[in-house]
C-alpha positions as CSV (number, residue, x, y, z in Angstrom):
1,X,34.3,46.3,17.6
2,X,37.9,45.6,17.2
3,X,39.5,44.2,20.4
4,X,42.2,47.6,20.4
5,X,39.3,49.8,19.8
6,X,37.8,47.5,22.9
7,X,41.2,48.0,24.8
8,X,40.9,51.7,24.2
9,X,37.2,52.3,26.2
10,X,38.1,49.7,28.9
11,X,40.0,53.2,30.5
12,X,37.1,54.6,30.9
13,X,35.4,52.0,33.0
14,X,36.8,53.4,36.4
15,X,35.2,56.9,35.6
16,X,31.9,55.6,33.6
17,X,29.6,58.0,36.2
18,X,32.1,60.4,35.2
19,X,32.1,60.4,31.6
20,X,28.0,60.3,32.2
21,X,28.0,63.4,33.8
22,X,30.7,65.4,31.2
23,X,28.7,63.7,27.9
24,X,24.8,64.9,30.0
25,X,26.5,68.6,30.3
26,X,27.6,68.5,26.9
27,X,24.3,67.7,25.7
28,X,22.5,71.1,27.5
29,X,25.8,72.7,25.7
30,X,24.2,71.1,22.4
31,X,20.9,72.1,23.3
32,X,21.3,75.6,24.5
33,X,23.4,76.4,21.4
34,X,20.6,75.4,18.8
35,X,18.0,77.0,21.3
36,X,19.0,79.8,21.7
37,X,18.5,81.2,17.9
38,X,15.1,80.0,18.2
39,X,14.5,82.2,21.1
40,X,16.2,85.1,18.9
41,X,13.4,84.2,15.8
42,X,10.8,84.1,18.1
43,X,11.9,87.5,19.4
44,X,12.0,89.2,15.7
45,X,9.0,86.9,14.0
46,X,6.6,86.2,16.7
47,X,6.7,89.4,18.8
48,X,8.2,92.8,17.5
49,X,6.3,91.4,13.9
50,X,3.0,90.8,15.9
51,X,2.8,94.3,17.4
52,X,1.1,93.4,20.5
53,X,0.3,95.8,23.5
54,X,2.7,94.2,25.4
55,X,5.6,92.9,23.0
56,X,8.3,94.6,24.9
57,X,7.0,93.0,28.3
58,X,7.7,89.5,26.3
59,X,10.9,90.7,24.8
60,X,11.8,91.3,27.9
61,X,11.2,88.0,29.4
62,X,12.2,86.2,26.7
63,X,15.7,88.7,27.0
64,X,15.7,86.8,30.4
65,X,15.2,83.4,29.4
66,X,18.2,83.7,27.5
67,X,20.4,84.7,30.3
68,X,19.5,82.1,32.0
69,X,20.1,79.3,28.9
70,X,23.5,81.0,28.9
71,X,24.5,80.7,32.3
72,X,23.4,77.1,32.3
73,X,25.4,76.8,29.0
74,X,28.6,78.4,30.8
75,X,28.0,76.2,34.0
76,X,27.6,72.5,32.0
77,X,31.2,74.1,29.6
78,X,32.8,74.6,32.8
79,X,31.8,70.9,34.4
80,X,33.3,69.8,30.7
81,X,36.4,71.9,30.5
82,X,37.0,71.1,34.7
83,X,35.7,67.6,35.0
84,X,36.3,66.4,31.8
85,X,39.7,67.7,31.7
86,X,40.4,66.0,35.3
87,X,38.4,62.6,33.8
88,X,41.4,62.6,31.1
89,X,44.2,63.5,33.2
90,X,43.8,60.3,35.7
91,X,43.1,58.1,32.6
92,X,46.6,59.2,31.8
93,X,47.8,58.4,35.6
94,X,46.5,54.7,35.1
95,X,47.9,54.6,31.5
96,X,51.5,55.5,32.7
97,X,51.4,53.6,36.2
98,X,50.4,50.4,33.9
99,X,52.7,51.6,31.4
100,X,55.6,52.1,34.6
101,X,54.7,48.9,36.4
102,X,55.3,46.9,32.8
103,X,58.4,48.5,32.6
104,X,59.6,47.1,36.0
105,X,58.6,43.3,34.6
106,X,60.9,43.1,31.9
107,X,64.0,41.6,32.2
108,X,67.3,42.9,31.1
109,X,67.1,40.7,28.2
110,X,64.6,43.8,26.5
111,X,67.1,46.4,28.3
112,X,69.6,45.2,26.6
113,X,67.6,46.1,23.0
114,X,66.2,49.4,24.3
115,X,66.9,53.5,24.3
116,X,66.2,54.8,27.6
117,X,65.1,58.2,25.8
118,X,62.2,56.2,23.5
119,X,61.0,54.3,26.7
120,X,60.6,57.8,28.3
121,X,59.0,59.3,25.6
122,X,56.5,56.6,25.2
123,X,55.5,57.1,28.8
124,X,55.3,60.9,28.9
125,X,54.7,62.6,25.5
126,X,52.5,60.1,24.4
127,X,50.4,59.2,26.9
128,X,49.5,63.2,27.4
129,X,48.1,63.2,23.6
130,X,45.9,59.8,24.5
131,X,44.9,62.1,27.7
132,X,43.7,64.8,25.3
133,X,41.6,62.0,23.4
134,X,40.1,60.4,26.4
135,X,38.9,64.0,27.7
136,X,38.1,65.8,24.5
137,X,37.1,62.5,22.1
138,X,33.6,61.7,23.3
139,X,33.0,65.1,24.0
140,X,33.7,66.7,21.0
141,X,31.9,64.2,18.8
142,X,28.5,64.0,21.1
143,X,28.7,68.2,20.8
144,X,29.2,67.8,16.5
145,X,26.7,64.6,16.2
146,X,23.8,66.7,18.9
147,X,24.9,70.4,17.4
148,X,24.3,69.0,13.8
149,X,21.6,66.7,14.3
150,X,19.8,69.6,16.1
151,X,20.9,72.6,13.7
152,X,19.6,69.9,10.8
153,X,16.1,70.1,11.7
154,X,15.1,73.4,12.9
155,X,17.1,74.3,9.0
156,X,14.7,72.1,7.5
157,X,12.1,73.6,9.2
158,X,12.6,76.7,8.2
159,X,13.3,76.6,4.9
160,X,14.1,73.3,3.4
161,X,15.6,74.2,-0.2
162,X,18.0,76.6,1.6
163,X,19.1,73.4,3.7
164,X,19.9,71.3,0.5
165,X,21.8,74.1,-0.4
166,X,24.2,74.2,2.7
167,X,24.3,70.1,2.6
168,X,25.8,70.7,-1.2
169,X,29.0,71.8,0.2
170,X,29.6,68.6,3.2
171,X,31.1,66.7,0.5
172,X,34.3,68.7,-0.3
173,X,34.2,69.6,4.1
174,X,34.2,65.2,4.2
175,X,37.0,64.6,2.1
176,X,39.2,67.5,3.0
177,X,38.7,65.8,6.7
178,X,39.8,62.3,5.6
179,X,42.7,63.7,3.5
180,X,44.1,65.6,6.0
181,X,43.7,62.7,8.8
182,X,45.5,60.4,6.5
183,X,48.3,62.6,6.4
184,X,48.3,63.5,9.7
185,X,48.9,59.9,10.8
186,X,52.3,59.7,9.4
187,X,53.0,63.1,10.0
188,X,52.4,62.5,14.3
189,X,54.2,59.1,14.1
190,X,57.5,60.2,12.8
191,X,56.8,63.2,15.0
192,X,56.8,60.9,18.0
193,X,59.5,58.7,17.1
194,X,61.7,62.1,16.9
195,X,60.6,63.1,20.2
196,X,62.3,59.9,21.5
197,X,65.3,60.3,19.5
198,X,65.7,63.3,21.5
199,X,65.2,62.3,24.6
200,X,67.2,59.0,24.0
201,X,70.2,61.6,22.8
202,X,69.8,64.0,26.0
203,X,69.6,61.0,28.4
204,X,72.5,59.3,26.7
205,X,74.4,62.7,26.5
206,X,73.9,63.7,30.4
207,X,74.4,61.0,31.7
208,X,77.5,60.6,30.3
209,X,78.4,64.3,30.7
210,X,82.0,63.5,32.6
211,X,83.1,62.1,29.5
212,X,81.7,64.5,27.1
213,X,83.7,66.7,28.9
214,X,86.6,64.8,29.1
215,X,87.3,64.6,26.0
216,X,86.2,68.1,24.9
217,X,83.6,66.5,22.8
218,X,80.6,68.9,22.9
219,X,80.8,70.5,19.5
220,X,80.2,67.1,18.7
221,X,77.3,66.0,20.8
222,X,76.0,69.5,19.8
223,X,75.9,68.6,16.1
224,X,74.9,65.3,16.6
225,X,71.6,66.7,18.9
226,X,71.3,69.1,16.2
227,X,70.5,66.8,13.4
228,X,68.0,65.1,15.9
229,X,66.4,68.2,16.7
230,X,66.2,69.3,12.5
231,X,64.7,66.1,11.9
232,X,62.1,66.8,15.1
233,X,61.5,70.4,12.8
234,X,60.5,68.2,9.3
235,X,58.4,65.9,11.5
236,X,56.8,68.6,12.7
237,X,56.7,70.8,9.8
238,X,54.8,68.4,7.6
239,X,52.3,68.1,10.4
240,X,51.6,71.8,10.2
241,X,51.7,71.9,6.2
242,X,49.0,69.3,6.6
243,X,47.2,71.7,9.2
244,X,47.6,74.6,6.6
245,X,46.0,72.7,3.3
246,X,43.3,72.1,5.3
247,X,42.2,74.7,7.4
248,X,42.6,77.1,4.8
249,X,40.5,75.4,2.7
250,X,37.7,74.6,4.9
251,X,37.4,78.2,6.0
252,X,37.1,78.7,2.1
253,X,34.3,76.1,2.4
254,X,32.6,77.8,5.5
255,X,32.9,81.0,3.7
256,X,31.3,80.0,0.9
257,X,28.6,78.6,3.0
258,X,27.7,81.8,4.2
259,X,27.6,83.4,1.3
260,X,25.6,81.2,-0.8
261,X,22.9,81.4,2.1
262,X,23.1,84.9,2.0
263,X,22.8,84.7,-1.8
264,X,20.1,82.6,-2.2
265,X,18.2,83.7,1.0
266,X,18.4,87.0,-0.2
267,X,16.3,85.8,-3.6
268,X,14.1,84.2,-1.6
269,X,12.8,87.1,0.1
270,X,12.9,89.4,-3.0
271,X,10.6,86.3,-4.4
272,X,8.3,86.3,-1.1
273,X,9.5,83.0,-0.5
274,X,11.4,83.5,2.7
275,X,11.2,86.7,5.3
276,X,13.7,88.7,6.8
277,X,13.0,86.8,10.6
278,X,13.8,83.1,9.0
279,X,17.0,84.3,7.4
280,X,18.0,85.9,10.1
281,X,17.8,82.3,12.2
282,X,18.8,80.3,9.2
283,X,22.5,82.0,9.4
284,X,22.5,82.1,13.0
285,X,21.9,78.0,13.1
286,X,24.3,77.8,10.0
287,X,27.1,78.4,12.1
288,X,26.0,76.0,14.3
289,X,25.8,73.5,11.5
290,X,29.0,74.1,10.1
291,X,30.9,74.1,13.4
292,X,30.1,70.0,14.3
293,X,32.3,69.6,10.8
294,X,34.6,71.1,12.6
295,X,34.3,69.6,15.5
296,X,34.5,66.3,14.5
297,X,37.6,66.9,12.4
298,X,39.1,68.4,15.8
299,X,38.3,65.2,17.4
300,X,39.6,63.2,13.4
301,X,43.0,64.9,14.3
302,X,42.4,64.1,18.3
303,X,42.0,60.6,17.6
304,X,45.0,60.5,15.4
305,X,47.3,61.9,17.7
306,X,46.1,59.9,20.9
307,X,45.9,56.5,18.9
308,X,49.0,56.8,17.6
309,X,50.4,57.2,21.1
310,X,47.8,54.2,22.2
311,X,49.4,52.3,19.7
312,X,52.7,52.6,20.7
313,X,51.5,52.0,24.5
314,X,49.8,48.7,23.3
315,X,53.2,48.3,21.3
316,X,55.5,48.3,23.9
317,X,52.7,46.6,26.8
318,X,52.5,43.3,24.0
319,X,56.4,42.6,25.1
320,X,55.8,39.9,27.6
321,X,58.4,39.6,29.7
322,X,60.3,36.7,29.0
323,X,61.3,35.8,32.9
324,X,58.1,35.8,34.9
325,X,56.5,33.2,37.6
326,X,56.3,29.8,36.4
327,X,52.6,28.5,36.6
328,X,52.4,27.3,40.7
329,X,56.0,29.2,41.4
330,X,56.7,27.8,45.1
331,X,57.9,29.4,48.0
332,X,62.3,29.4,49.1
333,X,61.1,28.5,52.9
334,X,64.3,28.8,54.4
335,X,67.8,29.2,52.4
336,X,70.8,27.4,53.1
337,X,72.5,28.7,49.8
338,X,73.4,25.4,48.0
339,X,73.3,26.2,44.4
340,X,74.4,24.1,41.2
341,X,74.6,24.7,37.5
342,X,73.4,21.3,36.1
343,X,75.0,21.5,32.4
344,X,74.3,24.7,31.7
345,X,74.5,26.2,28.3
346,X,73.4,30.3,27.9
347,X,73.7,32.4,24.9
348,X,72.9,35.8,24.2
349,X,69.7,36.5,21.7
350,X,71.8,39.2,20.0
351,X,74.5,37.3,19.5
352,X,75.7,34.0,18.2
353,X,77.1,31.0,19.9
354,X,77.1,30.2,23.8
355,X,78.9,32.4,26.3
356,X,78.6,28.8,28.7
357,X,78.5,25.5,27.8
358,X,77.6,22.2,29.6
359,X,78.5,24.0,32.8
360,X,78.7,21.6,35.7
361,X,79.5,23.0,39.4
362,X,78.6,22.6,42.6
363,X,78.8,25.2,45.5
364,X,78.2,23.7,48.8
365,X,76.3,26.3,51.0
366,X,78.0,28.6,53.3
367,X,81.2,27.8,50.6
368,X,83.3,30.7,49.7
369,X,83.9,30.5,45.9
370,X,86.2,33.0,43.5
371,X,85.8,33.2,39.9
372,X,88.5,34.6,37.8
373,X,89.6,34.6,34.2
374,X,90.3,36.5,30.8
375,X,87.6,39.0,29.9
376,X,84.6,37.5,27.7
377,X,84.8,33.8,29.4
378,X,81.8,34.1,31.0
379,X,81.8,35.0,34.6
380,X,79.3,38.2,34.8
381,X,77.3,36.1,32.6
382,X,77.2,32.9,35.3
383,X,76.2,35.5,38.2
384,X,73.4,36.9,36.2
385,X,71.7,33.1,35.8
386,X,71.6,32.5,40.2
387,X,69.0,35.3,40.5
388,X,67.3,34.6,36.4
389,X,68.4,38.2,35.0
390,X,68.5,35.6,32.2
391,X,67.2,32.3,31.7
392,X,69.4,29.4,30.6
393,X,69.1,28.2,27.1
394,X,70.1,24.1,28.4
395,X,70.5,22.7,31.5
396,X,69.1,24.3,34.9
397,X,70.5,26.1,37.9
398,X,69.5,24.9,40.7
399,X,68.9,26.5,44.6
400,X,68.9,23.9,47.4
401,X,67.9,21.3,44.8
402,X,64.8,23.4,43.7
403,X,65.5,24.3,39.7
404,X,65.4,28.6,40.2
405,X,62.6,28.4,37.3
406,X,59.8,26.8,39.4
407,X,60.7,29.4,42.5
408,X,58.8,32.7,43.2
409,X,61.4,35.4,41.5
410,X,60.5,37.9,44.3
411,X,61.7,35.1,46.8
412,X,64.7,34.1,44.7
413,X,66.1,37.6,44.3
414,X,65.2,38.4,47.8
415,X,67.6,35.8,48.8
416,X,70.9,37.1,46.7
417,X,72.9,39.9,47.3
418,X,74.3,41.6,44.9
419,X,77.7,43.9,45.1
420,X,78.6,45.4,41.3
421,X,81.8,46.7,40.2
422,X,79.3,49.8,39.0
423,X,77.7,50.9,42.0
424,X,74.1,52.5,41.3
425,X,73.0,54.9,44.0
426,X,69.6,56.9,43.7
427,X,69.1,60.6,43.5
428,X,68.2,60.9,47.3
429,X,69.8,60.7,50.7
430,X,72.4,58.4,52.3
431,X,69.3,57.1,54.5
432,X,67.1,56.1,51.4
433,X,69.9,54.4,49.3
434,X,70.7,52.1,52.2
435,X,67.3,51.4,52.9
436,X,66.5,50.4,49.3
437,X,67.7,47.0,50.3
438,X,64.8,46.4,52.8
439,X,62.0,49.0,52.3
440,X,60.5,49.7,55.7
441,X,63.6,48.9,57.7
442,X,64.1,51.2,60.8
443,X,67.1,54.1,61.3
444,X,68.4,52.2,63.7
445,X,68.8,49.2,61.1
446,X,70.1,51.2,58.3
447,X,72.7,52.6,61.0
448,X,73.7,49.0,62.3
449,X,74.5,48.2,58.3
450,X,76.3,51.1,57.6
451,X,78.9,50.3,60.5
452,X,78.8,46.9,59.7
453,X,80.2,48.0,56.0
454,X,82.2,50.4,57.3
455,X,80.1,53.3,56.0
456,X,79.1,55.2,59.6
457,X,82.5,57.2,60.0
458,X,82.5,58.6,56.6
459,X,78.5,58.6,56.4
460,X,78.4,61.2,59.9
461,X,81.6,63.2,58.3
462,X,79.0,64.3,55.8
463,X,77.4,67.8,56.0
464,X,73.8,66.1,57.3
465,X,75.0,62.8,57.9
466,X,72.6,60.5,57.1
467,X,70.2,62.9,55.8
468,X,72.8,64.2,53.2
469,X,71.8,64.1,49.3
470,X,74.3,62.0,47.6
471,X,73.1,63.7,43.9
472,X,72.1,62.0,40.5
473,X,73.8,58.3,40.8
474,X,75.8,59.2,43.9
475,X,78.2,61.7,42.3
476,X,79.0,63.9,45.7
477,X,80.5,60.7,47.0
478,X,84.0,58.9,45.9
479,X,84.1,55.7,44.2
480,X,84.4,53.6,47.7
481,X,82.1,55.4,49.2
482,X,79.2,54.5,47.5
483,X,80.4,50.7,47.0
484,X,80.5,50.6,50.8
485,X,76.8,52.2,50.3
486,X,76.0,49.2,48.0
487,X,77.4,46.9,50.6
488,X,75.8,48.3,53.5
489,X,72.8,47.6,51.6
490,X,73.4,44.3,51.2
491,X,74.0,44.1,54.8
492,X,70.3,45.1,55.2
493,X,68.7,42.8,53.1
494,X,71.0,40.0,55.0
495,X,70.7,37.3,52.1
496,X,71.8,33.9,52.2
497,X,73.9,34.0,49.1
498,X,75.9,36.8,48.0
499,X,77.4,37.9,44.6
500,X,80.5,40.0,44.7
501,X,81.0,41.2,41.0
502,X,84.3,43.1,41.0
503,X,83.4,44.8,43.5
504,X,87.3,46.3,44.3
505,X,88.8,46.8,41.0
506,X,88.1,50.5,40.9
507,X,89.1,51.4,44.1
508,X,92.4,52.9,45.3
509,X,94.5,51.0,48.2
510,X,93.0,52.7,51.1
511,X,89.4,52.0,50.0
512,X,90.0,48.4,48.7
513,X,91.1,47.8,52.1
514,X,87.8,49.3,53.7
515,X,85.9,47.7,51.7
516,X,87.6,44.3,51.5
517,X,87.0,44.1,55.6
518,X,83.0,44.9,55.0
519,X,83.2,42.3,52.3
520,X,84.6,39.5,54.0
521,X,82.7,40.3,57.3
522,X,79.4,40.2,55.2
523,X,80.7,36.9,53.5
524,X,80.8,35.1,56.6
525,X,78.2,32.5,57.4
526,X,76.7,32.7,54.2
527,X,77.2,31.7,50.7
528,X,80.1,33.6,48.5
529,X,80.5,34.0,45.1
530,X,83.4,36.7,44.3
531,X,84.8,38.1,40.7
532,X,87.9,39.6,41.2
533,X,90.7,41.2,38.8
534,X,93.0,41.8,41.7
535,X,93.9,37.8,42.9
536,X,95.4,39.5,46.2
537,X,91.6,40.0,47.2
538,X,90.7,36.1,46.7
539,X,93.4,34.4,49.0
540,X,90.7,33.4,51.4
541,X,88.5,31.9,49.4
542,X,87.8,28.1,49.7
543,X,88.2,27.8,46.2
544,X,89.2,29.4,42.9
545,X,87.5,28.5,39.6
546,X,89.9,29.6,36.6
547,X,86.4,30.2,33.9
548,X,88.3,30.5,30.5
549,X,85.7,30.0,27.0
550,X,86.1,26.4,27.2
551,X,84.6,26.2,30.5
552,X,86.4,26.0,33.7
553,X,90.1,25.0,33.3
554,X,91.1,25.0,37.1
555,X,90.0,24.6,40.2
556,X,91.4,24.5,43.9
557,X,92.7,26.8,46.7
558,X,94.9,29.6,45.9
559,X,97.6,28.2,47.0
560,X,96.8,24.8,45.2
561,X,96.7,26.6,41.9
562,X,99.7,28.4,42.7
563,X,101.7,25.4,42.8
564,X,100.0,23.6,39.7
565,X,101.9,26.6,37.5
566,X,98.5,26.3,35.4
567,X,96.6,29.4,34.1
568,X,95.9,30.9,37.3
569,X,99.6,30.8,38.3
570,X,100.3,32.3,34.4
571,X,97.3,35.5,35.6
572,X,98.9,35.8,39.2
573,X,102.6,36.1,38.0
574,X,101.2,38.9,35.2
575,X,99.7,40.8,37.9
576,X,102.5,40.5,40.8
577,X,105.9,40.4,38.2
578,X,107.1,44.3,38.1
């Protein structure tokens, strides 16, 4: 047994009395079908033939039997369909919370590569065909393998030439089955990988919907969706033309089955070597016999559809994620914020050269530090080592004198706080967003933050104050709004260090100034690293590092740098000079 095949059953080890339970009913299903044609030949050949005095007393009861078989037959189908159906749908809860929690391991280095749309589709569309599988798989083939097995013998039984007769055609039913699952397979594939096209497009699309808009570009994205959607239509088209040339077929087959027994049972009873009972229960059980073919080429186009989406779950859960707990990760204990980059080199896996080289600084803790610079030189990139977004291709960054790759990455990260230039807000209320920074934090905590960034005036303006929805990535609120939300946050989490990644450049006057106070107030006490475009925001830093490609060309007090008339003084008089 293959290790993915392996992979595949380990699902079902959660819900093994389960599974017992759906396979035992599907085995009365099995049983009750080839039964109950039996009952029906016992009826015509063994009483109304027999003319005994009391043949309809027994017709009767044997009338009754069968009601019962039935009920117990609709009974174990409905445990199946319920059960069965329930059985497959948590499978598919455990596949997508694996699938979910795998997603939150990788690091940004894989984001960087990926389509939002694909990830989603591989964690929705497919994982509800593998669902279909895990319900209907075993199922369907214990019914075909019991159905046949069963319908094979009592055949035989009855009339054994007859039989050979009907097995003549399984052949051409086999390999229309296997040529039709080979197409399939190619057919669902590029099916799927069109699905995600799609949903990559829409995501892409909505979420940038402002500037769509903007830019009165939506004939565009319309024809550009459109040829997604068209090449959805082939994917899917060649699936169903692969459905057509071979159902139509096999019903020829089944068909011509039926006809041939009809044929050649009708010769045997003109020859005396059949009777009119037997025939009667030979086609009855023929359909049973026939039906397992195809029910195991339901559950051949099952398992093509639900292993191809298995595949592309085992696919994407192979990508290890390439920042993870070092073997015997320690604890931080307490911060004091000291961090160093001890010749630090980093460069980007999709592209070539270094974006740092043989960086060497030292931040003292509780030190107030500004980066500034041209564009491309580096800085985002240096924040994005302190809390291992990225790991460093030389050197080592180190925390208090601990190297960040031998500390617990929950701890480190815990013990950073972050303020972007692109504030992220969640679909949700005020309440929730700022309470993302410490989950399980009280009101009255989340409250104390918000005033402490300035947010509480603005945040009890709001139609249900803290309680109001700020919609999909914060859009009911302005621009410093939600960074004061962002900060307010941080405030909450109360981390020893703190990354400030231009966290003013968007803002107009009146909100840079709100937001500078909260800033500063937060930066107090603790460690401070600030990007800024505007220098005015930086004048009270301790020091100014000028990063240009070549590493860092100045450093020193603003004032200091000033007076040098170096690169800094060159980026201040561009800004200030009207």
């Amino acid at each position: 047994m293959s290790s993915r095949f392996r992979k595949f059953l380990s699902y079902y080890k959660p819900y093994s009395g389960l599974l017992v339970a759906d396979l035992a009913c599907a085995l009365v299903v099995a049983a009750v079908s080839v039964v109950l044609p039996l009952l029906v030949q016992h009826i015509a050949k063994d009483i109304v033939a027999s003319g005994l005095p009391d043949a309809l007393t027994r017709v009767y009861w044997v009338g009754l039997a069968m009601v019962a078989l039935i009920l117990v037959h609709m009974f174990a189908e409905m445990f199946v369909d319920y059960q069965g159906h329930g059985m497959g749908a948590m499978i598919e809860r455990d596949l997508r919370r694996e699938l979910y929690d795998h997603y939150l391991s990788l690091s940004f280095g894989f984001y960087d590569e990926q389509r939002v749309g694909q990830l989603m589709s591989r964690l929705t569309h497919d994982l509800l065909s593998l669902a279909e599988l895990y319900h209907h798989g075993p199922e369907d083939l214990a019914l075909a393998v019991l159905k046949f097995a069963g319908a094979l013998v009592v055949l035989l039984k009855i009339h054994v030439k007859l039989t050979l007769v009907v097995l003549a055609f399984m052949p051409a039913m086999a390999l229309l089955s296997i040529l039709f699952n080979r197409k399939m397979n190619a057919a669902l594939r590029q099916s799927r990988e069109a699905v995600g096209d799609i949903n990559a497009k829409v995501e892409d699309t909505l979420s940038g919907i402002r500037v769509v808009k903007a830019f009165a570009n939506e004939e565009l994205e319309r024809n550009r969706f459109a040829a997604l959607n068209q090449r959805f239509l082939e994917s899917r088209k060649l699936g169903y033309r692969s459905e057509a040339t071979y159902y139509s077929p096999f019903t020829a087959v089944t068909q011509l089955v039926s006809a041939a027994v009809v044929v050649v049972g009708g010769a045997g009873i003109l020859k005396a070597q059949m009777d009119v009972e037997d025939l009667l229960t030979f086609t009855l059980l023929v359909t049973n016999f026939i039906e397992p073919i195809r029910g195991i080429t339901n559950f051949a186009r099952l398992y093509q559809e639900g292993f191809t989406g298995f595949d592309r779950f085992m696919e994407m859960m192979r990508v290890a994620p390439d920042i993870a707990d070092a073997p015997g990760a320690r604890s931080l204990g307490r911060v004091r914020g000291e961090i160093t980059f001890d010749r630090v080199s980093f460069g980007y896996q999709s592209r070539e050269g270094s974006v740092i080289s043989d960086l060497r600084l030292h931040i003292a803790a509780g030190e107030y530090v500004a980066l500034v610079g041209p564009s491309g030189a580096g800085k985002s990139t240096l924040f994005s080592l302190i809390p291992r977004f990225y790991d460093v291709t030389q050197g080592a960054v180190l925390l208090d004198g601990q190297d960040i790759r031998g500390i617990k990455l929950r701890e480190l990260r815990r013990s950073i706080g972050i303020v972007q230039q692109d504030t992220y807000l969640y679909a949700g209320t005020v309440l929730e967003n700022i309470g993302f920074g410490k989950p399980g934090a009280s009101r009255d905590d989340i409250v104390r933050a918000a005033r402490l960034a300035n947010a509480h005036d603005f945040i009890t303006a709001l139609p249900q104050g803290y309680d109001t929805d700020v919609g999909q990535r914060g859009v009911k609120l302005s621009g410093g709004q939600r960074q004061r939300l962002s900060i307010a946050r941080v405030f909450l989490q109360d981390p020893p260090v703190i990354l400030f990644d231009e966290a003013t450049s968007a803002l107009d006057n009146e909100s840079e100034k709100a937001v500078q106070e909260s800033l500063e107030r937060l930066a107090r006490g603790r460690t401070t690293l600030v990007i800024a475009h505007r220098l005015s925001t930086i004048r009270k830093a301790q020091r100014v590092l000028v990063l240009t490609e070549r590493g860092i060309a100045e450093q020193g007090t603003h004032r200091q740098l000033l007076a040098q008339g170096g690169e800094y003084a060159r980026l201040y008089r561009m800004q200030f000079e009207t």
